[in-house]
C-alpha positions in Angstrom: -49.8 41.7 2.3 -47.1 41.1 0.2 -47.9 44.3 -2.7 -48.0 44.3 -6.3 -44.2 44.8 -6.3 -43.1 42.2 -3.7 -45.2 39.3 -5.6 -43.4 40.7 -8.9 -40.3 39.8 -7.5 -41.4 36.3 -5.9 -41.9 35.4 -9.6 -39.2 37.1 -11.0 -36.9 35.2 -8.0 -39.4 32.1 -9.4 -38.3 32.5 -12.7 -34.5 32.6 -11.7 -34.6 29.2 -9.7 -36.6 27.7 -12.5 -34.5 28.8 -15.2 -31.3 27.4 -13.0 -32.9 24.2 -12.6 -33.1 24.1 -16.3 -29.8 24.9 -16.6 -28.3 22.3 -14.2 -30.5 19.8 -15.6 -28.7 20.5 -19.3 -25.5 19.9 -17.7 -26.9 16.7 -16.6 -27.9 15.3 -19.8 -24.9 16.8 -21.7 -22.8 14.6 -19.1 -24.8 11.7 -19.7 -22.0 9.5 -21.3 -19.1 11.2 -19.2 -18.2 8.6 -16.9 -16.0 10.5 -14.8 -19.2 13.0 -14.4 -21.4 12.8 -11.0 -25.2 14.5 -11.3 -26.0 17.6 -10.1 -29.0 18.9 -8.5 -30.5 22.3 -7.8 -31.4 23.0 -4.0 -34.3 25.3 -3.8 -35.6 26.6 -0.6 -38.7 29.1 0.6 -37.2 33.0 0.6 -37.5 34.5 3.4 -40.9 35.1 4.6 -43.0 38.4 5.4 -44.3 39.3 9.0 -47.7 40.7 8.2 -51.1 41.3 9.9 -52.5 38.1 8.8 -49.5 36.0 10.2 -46.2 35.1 8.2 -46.7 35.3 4.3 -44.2 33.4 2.1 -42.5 35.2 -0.6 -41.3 32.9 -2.9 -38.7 30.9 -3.5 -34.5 31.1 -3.8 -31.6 28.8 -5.5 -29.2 28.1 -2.6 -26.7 26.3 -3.7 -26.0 23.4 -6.9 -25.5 20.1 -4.9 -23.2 17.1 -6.7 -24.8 14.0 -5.5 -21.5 11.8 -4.5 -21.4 8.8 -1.9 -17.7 8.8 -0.3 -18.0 5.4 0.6 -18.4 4.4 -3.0 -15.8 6.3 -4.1 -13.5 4.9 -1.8 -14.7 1.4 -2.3 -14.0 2.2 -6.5 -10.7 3.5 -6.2 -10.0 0.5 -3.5 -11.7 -1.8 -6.6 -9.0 0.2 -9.1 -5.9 -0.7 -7.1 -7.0 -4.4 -6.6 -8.0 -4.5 -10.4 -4.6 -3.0 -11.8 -2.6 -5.5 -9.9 -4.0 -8.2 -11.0 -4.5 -7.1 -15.0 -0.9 -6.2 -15.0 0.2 -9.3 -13.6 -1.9 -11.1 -15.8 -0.5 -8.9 -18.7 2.9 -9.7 -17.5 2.2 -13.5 -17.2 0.2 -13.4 -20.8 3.4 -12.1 -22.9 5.3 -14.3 -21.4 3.3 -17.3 -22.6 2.7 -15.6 -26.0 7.0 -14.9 -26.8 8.1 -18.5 -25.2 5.5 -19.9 -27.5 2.1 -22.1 -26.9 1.8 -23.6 -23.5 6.0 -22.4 -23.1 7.1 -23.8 -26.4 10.6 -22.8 -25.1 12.9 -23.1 -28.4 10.5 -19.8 -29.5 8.7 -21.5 -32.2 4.8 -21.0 -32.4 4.2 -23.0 -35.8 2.1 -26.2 -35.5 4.0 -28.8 -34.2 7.0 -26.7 -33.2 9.1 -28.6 -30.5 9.2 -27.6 -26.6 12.5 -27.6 -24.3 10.8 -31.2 -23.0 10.4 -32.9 -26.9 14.3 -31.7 -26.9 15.5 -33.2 -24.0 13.4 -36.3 -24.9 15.6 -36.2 -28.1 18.9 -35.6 -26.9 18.5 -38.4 -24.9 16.9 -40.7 -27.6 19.9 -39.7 -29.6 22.7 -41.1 -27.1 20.1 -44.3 -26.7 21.0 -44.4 -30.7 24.4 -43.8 -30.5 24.7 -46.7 -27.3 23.2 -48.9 -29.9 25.3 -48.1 -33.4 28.8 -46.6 -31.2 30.7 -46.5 -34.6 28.1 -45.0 -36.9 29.0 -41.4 -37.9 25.4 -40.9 -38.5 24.4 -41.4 -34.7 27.4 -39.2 -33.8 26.3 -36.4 -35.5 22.5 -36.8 -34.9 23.7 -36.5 -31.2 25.5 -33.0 -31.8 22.5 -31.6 -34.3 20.2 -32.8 -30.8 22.2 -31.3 -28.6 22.8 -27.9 -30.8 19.3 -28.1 -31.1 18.6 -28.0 -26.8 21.1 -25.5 -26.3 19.5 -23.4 -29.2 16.2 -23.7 -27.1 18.1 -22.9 -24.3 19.6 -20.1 -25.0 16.0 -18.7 -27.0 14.5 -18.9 -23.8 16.9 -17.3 -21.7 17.1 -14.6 -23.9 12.9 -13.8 -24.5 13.0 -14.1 -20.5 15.6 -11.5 -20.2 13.6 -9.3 -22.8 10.3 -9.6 -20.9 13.0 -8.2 -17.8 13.9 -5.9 -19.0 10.5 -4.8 -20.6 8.6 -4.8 -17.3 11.1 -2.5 -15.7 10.5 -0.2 -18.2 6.5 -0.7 -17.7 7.3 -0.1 -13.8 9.5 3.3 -15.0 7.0 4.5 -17.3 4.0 3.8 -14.6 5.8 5.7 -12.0 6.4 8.6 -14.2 2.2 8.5 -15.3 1.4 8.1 -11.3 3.6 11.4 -10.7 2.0 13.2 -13.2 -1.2 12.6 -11.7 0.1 13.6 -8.3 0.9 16.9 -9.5 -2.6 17.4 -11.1 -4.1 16.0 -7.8 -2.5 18.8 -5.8 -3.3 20.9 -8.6 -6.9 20.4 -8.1 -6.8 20.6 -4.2 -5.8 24.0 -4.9 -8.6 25.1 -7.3 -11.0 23.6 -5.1 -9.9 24.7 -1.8 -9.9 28.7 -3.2 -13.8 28.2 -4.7 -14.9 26.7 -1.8 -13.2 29.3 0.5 -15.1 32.2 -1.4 -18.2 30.2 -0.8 -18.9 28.5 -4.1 -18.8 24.7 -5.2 -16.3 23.4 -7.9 -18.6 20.1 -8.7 -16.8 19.4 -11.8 -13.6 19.5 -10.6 -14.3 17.5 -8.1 -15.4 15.2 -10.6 -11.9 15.6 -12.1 -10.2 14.7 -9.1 -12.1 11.8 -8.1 -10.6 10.2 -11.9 -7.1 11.4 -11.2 -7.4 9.5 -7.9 -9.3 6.5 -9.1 -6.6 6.1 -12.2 -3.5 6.7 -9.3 -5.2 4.0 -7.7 -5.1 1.5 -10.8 -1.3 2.3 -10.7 -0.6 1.9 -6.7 -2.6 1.3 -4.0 -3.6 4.7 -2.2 -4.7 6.2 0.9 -6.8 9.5 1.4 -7.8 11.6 4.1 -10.6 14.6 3.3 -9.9 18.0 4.7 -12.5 20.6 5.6 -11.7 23.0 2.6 -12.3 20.4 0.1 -8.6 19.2 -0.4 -8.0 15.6 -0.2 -4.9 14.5 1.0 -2.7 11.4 -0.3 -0.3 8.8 0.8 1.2 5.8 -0.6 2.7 2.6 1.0 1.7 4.6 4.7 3.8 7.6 3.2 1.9 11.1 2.5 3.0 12.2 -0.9 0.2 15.2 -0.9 -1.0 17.6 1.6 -3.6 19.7 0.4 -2.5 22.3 -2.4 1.3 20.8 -1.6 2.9 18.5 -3.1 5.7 17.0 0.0 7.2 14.1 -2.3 6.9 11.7 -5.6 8.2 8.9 -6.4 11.0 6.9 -8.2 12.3 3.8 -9.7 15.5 2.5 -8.1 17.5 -0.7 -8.4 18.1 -2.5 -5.4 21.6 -4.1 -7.1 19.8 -6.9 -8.8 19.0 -4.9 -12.1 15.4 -5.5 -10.6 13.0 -1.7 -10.3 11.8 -1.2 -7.4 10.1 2.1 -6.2 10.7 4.7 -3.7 10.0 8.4 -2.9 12.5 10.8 -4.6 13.3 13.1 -2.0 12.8 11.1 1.3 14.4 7.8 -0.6 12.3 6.0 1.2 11.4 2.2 -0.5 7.8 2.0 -0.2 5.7 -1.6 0.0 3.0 -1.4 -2.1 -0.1 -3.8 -2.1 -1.9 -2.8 -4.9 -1.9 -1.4 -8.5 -0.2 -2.1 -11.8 3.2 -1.0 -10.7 3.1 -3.6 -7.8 1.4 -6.6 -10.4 4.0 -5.8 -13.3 6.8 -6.2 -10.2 5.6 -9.5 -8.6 4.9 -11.4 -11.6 8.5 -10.2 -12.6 9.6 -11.2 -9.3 7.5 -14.4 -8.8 6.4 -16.4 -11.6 8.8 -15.2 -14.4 11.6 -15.3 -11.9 10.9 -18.5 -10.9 11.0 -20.1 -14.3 13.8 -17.8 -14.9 16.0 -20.1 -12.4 14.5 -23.1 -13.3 15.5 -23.0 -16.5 19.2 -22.4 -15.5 18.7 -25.0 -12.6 17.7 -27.6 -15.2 20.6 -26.3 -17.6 23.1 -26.2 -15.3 22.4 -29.5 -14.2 22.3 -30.9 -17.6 25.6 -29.3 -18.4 27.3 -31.0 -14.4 25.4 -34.5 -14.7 26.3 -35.0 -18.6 29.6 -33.9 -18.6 30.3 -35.5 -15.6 29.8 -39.1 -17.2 30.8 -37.9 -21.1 34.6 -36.4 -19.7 35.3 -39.9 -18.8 34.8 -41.4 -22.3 37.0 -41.9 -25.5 36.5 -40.9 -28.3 37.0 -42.8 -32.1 40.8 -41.9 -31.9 41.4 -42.6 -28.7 41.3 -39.1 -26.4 39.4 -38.2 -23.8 38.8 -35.7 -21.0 36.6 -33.1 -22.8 33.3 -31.3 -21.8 30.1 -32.3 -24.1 29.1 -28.6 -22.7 30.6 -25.7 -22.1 28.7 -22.7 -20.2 27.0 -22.7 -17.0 23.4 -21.7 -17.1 20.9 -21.4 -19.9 21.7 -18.7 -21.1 25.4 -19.9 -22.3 24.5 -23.4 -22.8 26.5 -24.7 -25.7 27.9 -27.8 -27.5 31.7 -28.3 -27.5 33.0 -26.4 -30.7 35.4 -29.0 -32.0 32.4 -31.9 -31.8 29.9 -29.4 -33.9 33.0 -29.5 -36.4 34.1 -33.1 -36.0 32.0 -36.0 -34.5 34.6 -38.6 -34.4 35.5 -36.8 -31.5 32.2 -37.7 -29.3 33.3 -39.9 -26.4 30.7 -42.6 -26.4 33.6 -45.8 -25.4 34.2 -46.3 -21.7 37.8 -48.0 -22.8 40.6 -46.4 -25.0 40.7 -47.9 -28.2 37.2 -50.3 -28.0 35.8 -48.2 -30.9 32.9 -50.8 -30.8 32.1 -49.9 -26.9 29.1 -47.7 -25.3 29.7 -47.6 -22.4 29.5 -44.2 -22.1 27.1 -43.6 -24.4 24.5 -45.8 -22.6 24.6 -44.3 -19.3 24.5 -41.0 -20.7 21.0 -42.6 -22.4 19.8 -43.7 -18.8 20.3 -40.0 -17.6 17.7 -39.2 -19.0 15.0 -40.7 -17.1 17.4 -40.6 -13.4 16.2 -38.7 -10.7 18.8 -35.5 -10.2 19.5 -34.6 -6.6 19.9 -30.9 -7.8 16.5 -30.6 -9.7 14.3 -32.2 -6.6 15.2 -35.7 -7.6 13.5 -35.2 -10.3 13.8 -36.5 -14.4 15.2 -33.4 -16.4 11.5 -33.4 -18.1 9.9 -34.1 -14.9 11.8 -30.5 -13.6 10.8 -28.9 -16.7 7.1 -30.1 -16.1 6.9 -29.0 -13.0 8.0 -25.8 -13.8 5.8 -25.3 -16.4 3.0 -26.2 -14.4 3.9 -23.9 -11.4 3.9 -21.1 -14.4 0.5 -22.2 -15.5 -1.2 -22.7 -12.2 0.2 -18.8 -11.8 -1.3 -17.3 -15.4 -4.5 -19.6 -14.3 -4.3 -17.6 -10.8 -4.0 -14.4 -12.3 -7.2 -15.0 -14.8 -9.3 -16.0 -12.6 -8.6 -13.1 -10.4 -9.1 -10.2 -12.6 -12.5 -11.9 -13.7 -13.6 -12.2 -9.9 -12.4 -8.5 -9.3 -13.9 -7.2 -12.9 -17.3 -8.7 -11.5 -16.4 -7.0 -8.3 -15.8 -4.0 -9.6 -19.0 -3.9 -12.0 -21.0 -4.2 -9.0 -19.5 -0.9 -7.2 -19.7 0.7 -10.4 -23.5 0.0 -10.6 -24.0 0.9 -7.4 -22.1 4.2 -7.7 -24.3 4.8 -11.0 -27.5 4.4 -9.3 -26.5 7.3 -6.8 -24.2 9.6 -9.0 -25.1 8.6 -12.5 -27.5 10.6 -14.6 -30.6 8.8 -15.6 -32.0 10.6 -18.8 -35.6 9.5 -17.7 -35.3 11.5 -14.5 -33.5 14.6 -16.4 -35.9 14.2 -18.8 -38.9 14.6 -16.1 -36.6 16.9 -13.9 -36.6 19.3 -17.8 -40.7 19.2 -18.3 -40.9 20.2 -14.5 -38.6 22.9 -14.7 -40.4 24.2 -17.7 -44.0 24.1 -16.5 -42.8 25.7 -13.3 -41.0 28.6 -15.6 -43.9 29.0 -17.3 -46.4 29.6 -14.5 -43.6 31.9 -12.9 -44.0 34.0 -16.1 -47.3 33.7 -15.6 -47.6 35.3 -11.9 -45.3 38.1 -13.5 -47.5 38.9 -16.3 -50.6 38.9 -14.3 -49.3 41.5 -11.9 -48.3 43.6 -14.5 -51.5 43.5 -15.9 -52.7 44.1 -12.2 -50.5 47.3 -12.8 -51.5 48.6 -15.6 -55.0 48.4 -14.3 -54.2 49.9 -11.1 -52.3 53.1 -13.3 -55.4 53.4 -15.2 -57.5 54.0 -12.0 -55.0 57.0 -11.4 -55.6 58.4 -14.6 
């Protein structure tokens, strides 16, 4: 038999793992709106039992250890989620400025009023104007309405080349800034392995900073795709782009923003200097929509400008102008963003060379095939209409933003769904705490109960003796 004194301290060792459960279960529910936080749960076991005449007698029970209820799986399916999720919301982000500074639905000339004119309405007048000018060749009105047009496209031009360059430069310093955020949380990953790896050694557990890791590793993956590898002590190690950046407590590398000799950011580790190819996260989704889409429309734009500029100068050089001279460029510059109208026509537009003979003041020649131009197919723009190349460009940006939305809807479903899951296992359910409290109470009580009972045994037991 177990003894007075031996069944005092199976409800004082009672009273202990009740008291604990209590307390883990108040961690619980103080963590209940902590996302970042995983449940914890008390693992009781029998104590050790007692050999006695009438067989084994159990003596209780003991706290063995405060489990964190974590699925592995799930977190490696989130942080997967977070690096396919940050690629597309930056390149949506990317793609969404982009469309907001160049105006609704690319309003190139930068206008957003109601009714403000695109690059395509501008072309379409340019091209109306020289139609105007073929038709009245002498009119000083029509001469000067075909400068104010043409001011007017090069102006557009010129806006657009300019917000494009800004948006350049502005997502290289989102890829900069990025890097520098994902090296920070490098160091606090190490960091972490450390702390970990020393409370586990001495045999305890370090639930919440696991916890704390498992965010610094879900928000490195929102920034670039990552790959981990669990070590016995606790430590997780990291690489990026196939390289290991972390090794336990250590951290072997970071990274860094280089340019290539294109003035483009691209990323690489610091010390190795090795370029890294990325498949995931914001820092990759900022760099391919910088690369891809905006690119793309980025060379358009001085495709179509510096086609304008050959094909129109090409037929106006020829011409003659109201007092008889000829030779000049319409345009000077060679892409959009140097586009502009001959300085002596802005001041003078007596000088436009709309005749196709020298002194026929009443001829458009000239001036009526610059007219047709505008609806000619261009070898050097796909044979294509100048607003047919400017269409299609716009709609290859559009079908990309369109891309990009649909995407980071189908991966924020995607990612809702994990996150549910993940809640299910590791999320604290104040029902069940709530439960988990009343049980851990009652059983607390009743310990105190066994422990007042044998000290009343006691007491009666002394009183025999006296």
């Amino acid at each position: 038999m177990l003894g007075l004194f031996s069944t005092l301290n199976l409800g004082a060792r009672a009273l202990q793992a009740n008291q604990l459960g209590v307390e883990v279960t108040g961690q619980n529910l103080a963590n209940s709106s902590n996302a970042a936080y995983s449940r914890q749960r008390v693992t009781l076991s029998t104590s050790t039992p007692m050999d006695t005449p009438l067989g084994m007698q159990g003596t209780g029970v003991s706290a063995t250890s405060i489990q964190q209820v974590r699925d592995a799986l799930l977190d490696g399916q989130v942080r997967d989620e977070s690096s396919v999720g940050g690629y597309w919301t930056a390149n949506q982000n990317a793609l969404e400025n982009a469309q907001a500074q160049l105006g609704q639905f690319l309003n190139i000339n930068g206008a957003t009023a109601t009714g403000a004119q695109g690059l395509s309405d501008q072309l379409n007048n340019l091209f109306s104007a020289f139609q105007g000018l073929a038709t009245s060749p002498t009119s000083l009105a029509a001469r000067q309405n075909v400068v104010n047009q043409a001011q007017a496209l090069a102006a557009g031009f010129n806006t657009a080349s300019q917000q494009l360059s800004g948006l350049n430069t502005g997502l290289n310093t989102s890829v900069s800034d990025n890097v520098t955020k994902a090296n920070q949380l490098l160091t606090q990953i190490a960091s972490l392995n450390d702390q970990i790896s020393k409370a586990t050694a001495s045999g305890g557990t370090a639930n919440d900073l696991v916890d704390s890791r498992e965010q610094a590793l879900e928000n490195l993956a929102g920034l670039v795709n990552i790959q981990t590898n669990a070590n016995p002590n606790g430590a997780i190690d990291v690489s990026i782009g196939g390289t290991q950046l972390i090794s336990g407590s250590q951290t072997l590398d970071t990274l860094q923003t280089y340019d290539p000799g294109n003035g483009q950011l691209l990323v690489r580790t610091t010390t190795g200097g090795t370029p890294l190819t990325l498949t995931g996260g914001s820092i990759q989704g900022t760099i391919d929509a910088r690369d891809g889409a905006l690119q793309t429309l980025r060379d358009g734009l001085d495709t179509l400008a510096s086609s304008l500029i050959s094909q129109v100068n090409g037929i106006y050089s020829s011409g003659y102008d109201l007092n008889g001279g000829t030779g000049a460029a319409f345009f000077t510059g060679t892409d959009a963003g140097t586009i502009a109208v001959n300085t002596t026509l802005q001041t003078d537009p007596t000088l436009v060379q709309a005749a196709g003979v020298a002194g026929a003041t009443g001829d458009n020649t000239v001036a009526l095939a610059l007219a047709k131009l505008g609806s000619q197919s261009i070898a050097g723009l796909g044979n294509k209409s100048f607003t047919g190349a400017f269409a299609s460009q716009v709609g290859s940006f559009g079908f990309a933003l369109s891309n990009a939305n649909t995407e980071v809807a189908n991966q924020g479903a995607v990612a809702q769904m994990l996150q549910n899951q993940r809640d299910s296992v590791s999320g604290v359910s104040l029902e069940e705490e709530m439960a988990n409290l009343i049980t851990f109470q009652q059983a607390y009580a009743a310990s105190s109960k066994i422990i007042t009972t044998v000290d009343q045994m006691l007491q009666t037991v002394i009183g025999l003796k006296t």
